[in-house]
LUMNUFI-685914 format. One record per residue (C-alpha): residue in three letters; x, y, z. Coordinates in nm, 3 decimals. Layout:
! residues N
   r       u       v       w
 ala       X       Y       Z
...
END
This chain:
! residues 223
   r       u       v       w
 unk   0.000   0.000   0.000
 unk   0.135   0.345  -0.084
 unk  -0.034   0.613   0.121
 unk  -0.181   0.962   0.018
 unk   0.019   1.262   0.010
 unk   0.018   1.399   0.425
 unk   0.216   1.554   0.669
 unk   0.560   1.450   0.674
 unk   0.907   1.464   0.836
 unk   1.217   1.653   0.753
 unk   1.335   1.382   0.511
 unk   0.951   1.275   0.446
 unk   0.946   1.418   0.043
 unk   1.248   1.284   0.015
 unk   1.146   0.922   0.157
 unk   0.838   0.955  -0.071
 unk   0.984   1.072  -0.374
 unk   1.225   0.714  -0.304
 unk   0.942   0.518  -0.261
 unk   0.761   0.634  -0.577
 unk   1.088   0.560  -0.759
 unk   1.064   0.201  -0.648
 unk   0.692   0.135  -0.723
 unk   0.765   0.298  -1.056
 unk   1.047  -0.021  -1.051
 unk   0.826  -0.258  -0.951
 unk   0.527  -0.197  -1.205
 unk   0.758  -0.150  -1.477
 unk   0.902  -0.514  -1.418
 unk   0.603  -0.674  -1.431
 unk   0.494  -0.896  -1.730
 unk   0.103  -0.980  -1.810
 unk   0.018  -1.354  -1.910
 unk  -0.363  -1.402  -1.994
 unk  -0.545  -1.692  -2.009
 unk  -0.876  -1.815  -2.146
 unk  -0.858  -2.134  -1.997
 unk  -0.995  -2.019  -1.606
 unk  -1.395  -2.105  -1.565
 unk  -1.409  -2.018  -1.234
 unk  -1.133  -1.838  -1.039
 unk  -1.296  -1.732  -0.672
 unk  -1.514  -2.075  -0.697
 unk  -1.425  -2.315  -0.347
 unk  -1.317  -2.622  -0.283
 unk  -1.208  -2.867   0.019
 unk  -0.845  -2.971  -0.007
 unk  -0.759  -3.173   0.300
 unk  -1.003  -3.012   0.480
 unk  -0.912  -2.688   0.418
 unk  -1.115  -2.441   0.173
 unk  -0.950  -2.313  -0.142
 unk  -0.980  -2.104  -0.445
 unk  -0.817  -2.151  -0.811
 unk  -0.648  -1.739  -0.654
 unk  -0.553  -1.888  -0.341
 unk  -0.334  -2.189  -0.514
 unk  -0.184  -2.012  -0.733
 unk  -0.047  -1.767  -0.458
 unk   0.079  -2.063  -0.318
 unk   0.302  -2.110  -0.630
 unk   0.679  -1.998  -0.560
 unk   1.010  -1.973  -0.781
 unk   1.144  -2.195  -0.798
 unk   0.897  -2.393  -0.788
 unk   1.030  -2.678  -0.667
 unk   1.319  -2.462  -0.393
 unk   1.593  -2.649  -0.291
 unk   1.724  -2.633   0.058
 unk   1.954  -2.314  -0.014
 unk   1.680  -2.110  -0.208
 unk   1.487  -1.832  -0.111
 unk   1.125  -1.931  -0.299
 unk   0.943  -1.590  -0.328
 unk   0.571  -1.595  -0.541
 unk   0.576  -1.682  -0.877
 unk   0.291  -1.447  -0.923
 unk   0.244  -1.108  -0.819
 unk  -0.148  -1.102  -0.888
 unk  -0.404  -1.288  -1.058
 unk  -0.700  -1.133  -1.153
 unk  -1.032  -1.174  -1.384
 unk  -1.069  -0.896  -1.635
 unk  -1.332  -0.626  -1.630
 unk  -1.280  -0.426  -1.928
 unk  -1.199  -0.537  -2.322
 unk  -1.291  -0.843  -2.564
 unk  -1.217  -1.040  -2.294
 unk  -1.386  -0.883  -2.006
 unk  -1.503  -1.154  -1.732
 unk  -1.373  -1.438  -1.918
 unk  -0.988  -1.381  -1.969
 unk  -0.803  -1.411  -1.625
 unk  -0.490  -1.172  -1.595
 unk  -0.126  -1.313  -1.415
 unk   0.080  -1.042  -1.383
 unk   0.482  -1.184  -1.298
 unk   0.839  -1.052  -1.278
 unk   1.026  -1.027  -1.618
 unk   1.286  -1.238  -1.488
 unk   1.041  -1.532  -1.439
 unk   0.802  -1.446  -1.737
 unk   0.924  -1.801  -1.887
 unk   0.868  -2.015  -1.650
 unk   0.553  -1.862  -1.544
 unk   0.458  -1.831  -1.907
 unk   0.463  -2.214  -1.932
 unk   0.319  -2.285  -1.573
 unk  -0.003  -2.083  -1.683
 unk  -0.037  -2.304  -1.994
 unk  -0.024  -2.644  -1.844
 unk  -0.273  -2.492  -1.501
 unk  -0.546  -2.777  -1.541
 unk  -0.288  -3.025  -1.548
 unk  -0.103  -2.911  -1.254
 unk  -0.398  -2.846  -1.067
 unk  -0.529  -3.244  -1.170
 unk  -0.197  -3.368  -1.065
 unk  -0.142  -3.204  -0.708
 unk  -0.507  -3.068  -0.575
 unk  -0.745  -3.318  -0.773
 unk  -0.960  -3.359  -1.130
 unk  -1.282  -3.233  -0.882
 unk  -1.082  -2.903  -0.831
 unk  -0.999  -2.868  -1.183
 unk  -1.342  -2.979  -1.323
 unk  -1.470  -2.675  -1.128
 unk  -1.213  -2.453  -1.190
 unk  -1.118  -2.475  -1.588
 unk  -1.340  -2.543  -1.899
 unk  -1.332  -2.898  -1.984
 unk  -1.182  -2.806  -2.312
 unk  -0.900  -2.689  -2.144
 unk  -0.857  -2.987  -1.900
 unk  -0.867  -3.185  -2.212
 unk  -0.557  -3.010  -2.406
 unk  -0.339  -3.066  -2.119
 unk  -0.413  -3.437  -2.060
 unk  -0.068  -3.492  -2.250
 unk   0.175  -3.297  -1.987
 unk   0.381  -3.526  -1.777
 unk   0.508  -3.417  -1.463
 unk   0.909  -3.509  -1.392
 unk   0.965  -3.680  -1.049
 unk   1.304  -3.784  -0.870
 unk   1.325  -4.113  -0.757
 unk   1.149  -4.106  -0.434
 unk   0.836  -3.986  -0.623
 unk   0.851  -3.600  -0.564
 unk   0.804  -3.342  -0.831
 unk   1.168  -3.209  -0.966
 unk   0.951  -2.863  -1.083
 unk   1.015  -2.999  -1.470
 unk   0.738  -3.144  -1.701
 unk   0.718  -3.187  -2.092
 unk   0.453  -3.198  -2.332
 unk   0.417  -3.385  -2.653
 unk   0.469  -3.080  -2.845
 unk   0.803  -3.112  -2.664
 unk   0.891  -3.452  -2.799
 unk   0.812  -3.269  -3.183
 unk   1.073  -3.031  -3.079
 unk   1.313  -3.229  -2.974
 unk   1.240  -3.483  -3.326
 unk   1.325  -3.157  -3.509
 unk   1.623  -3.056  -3.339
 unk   1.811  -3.359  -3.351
 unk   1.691  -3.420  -3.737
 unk   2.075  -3.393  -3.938
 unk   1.998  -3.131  -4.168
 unk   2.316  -3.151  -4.325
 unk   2.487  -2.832  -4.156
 unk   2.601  -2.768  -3.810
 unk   2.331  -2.490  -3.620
 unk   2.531  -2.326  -3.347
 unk   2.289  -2.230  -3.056
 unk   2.522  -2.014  -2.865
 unk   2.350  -1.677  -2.761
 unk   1.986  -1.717  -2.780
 unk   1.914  -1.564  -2.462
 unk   1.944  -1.262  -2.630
 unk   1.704  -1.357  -2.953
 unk   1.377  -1.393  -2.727
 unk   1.087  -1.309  -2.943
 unk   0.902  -1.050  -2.711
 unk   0.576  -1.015  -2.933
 unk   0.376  -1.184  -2.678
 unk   0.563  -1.016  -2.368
 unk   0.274  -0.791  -2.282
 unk   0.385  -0.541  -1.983
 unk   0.137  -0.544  -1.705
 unk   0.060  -0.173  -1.801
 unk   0.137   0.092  -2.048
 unk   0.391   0.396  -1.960
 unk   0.101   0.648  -1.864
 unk  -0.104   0.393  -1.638
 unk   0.189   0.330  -1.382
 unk   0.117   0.562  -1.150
 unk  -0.059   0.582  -0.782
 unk  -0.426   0.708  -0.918
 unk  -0.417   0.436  -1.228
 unk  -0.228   0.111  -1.124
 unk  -0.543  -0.082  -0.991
 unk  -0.797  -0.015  -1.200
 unk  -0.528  -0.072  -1.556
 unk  -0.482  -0.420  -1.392
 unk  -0.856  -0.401  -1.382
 unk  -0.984  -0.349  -1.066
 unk  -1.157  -0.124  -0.962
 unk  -0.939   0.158  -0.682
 unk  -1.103   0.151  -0.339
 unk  -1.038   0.481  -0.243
 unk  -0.887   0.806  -0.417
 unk  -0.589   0.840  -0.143
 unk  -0.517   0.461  -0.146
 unk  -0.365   0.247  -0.460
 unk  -0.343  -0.151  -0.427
 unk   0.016  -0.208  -0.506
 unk  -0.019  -0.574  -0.511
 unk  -0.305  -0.833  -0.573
 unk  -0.113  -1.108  -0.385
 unk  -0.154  -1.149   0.014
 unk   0.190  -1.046   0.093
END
């Protein structure tokens, strides 16, 4: 939360003139994924007893996702949210995520139903996705170690096509060196445009609506 202009301290513009520096950071970092594929997103279910949401699992998601003992996990997300305004108004769900973990995230979103089916339940995920979408991800297998944990890996058959292709001998040796810096950004979609990131516009371009005029939501997630 980033409070209203008020009375300050000696250093207080200075302190807030910092801080607006670092939400201006923050926003700018961010990275929006959409997906069609969310039926329900608030609807709740019973997971060992205890009540969840599609929201409240996927705040439960970390990077890495699977964090080894020396690893500080931190959310994969930093808010998830149904959209209000547009073509895709009510049906399109919005994940907003650090660049630096757009990839990953990028690739969680897409396999959801089958992550969901594989560690909450198919109940949860009937409820929670369109069956269409369950159905497209029935082909994602999840990577476990040998005492039958998740390793936070899993491949598709559209991965196995990849692979086929790659190691087809085209005649002519394809050097792969440097390809970090040849990511195709047409579908990086920043969370918000230049003009929206300040205090009066961040919720409602992430859209939400603002709950007061001296108070902006700087995050959808519970931390």
């Amino acid at each position: 939360m980033l409070p209203a202009k008020s009375r300050h301290g000696s250093q207080g513009l200075h302190l807030r003139t910092q801080t607006l520096k670092k939400h201006q950071g923050v926003v700018s970092s961010l990275r929006r994924i959409d997906s069609d594929d969310i039926k329900k997103l608030d609807s709740t279910v019973t997971i060992h007893g205890e009540k969840y949401t599609l929201r409240d699992y996927v705040y439960t998601l970390t990077y890495p996702l699977v964090p080894g003992p020396n690893d500080n996990a931190i959310p994969m997300f930093h808010s998830v949210d149904c959209a209000t305004t547009g073509r895709g108004a009510h049906s399109t769900v919005h994940f907003t995520v650090c660049k630096n973990r757009s990839t990953i995230a990028t690739g969680l979103v897409d396999i959801l139903p089958a992550l969901v089916i594989q560690f909450v339940g198919e109940e949860a995920a009937r409820d929670w996705f369109h069956q269409m979408s369950i159905d497209a991800c029935r082909s994602v297998d999840f990577e476990l170690d040998d005492i039958g944990d998740w390793t936070g890996n899993w491949t598709t058959v559209d991965d196995g096509i990849q692979n086929a292709l790659l190691n087809n001998d085209v005649g002519v040796i394809i050097e792969f060196e440097g390809l970090d810096h040849l990511e195709n950004d047409d579908d990086d979609i920043p969370a918000m445009q230049v003009e929206d990131q300040s205090l009066e516009t961040f919720g409602t371009a992430l859209g939400r609506e603002a709950t007061t005029d001296d108070l902006t939501t700087a995050s959808a997630s519970p931390s």
